[in-house]
C-alpha positions as CSV (number, residue, x, y, z in Angstrom):
1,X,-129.5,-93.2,81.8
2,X,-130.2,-91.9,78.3
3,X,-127.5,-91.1,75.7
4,X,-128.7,-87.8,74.5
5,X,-127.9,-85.5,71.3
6,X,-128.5,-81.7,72.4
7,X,-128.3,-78.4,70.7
8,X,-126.6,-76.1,73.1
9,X,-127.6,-72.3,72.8
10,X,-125.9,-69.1,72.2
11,X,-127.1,-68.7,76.1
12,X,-126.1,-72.0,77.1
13,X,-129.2,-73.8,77.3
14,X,-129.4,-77.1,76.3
15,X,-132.3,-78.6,73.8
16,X,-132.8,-82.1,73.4
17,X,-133.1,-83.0,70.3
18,X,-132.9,-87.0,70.0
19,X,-132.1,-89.9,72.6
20,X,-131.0,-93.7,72.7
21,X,-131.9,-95.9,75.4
22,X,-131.4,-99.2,75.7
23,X,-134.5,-101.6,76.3
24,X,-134.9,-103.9,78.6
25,X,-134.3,-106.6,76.0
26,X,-130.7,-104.9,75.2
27,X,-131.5,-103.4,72.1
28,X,-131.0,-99.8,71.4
29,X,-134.3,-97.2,71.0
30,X,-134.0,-93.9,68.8
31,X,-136.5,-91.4,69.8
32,X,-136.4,-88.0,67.7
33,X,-138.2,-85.3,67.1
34,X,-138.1,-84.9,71.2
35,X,-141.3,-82.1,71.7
36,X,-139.6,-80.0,74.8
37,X,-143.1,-78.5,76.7
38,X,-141.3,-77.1,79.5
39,X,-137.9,-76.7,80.8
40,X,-136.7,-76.0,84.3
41,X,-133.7,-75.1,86.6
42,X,-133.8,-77.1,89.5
43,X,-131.6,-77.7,92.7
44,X,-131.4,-80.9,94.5
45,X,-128.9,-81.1,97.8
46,X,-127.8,-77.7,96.1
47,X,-126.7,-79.4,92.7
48,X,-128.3,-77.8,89.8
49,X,-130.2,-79.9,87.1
50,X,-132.3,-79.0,84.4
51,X,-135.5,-80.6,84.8
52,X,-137.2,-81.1,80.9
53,X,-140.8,-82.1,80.7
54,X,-140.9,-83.9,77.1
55,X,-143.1,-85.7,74.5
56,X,-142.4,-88.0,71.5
57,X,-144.1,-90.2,69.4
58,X,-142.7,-93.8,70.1
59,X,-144.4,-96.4,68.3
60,X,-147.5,-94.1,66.8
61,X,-148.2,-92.9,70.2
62,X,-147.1,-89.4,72.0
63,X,-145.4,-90.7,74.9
64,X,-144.6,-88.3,77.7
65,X,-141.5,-88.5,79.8
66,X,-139.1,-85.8,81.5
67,X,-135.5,-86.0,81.3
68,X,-132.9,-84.7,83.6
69,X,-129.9,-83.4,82.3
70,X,-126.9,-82.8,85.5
71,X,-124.7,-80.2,83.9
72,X,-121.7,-80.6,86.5
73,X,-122.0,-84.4,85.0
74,X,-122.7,-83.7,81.6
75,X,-124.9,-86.6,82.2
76,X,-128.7,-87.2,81.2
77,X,-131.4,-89.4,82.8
78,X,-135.0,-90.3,81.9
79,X,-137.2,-90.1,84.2
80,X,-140.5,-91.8,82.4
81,X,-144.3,-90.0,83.3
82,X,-147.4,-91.2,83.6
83,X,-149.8,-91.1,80.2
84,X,-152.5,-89.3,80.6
């Protein structure tokens, strides 16, 4: 799960703007300036969820990742990518 700060659009779409995560040693991650390269509606079992394909620097590299964002939940997910 990812705690996420969006900007929602005059046409309700949603824009990730920053995240929090926590890490694996239970401290808390800020990653802004989230570059959104692709977002898309998706169904799964016939629930809809936005389907973002992402990139951020983290630590002086541009990490890729794609986060998930469950409307009927108003809940986000990271789903993390393989770098290329």
């Amino acid at each position: 799960k990812a705690a996420v700060k969006c900007w929602f659009t005059a046409g309700v779409k949603a824009m990730p703007l920053i995240m929090k995560l926590q890490s694996d040693l239970q401290e808390i991650l800020t990653v802004d300036h989230i570059i959104v390269l692709r977002a898309e509606k998706k169904w799964y079992a016939g629930i809809l969820t936005w389907e973002y394909t992402c990139q951020a620097l983290v630590e002086g590299k541009m990490v890729p990742f794609v986060l998930l964002f469950h409307p009927e939940e108003c809940q986000w997910k990271l789903k993390r990518t393989k770098e290329k």
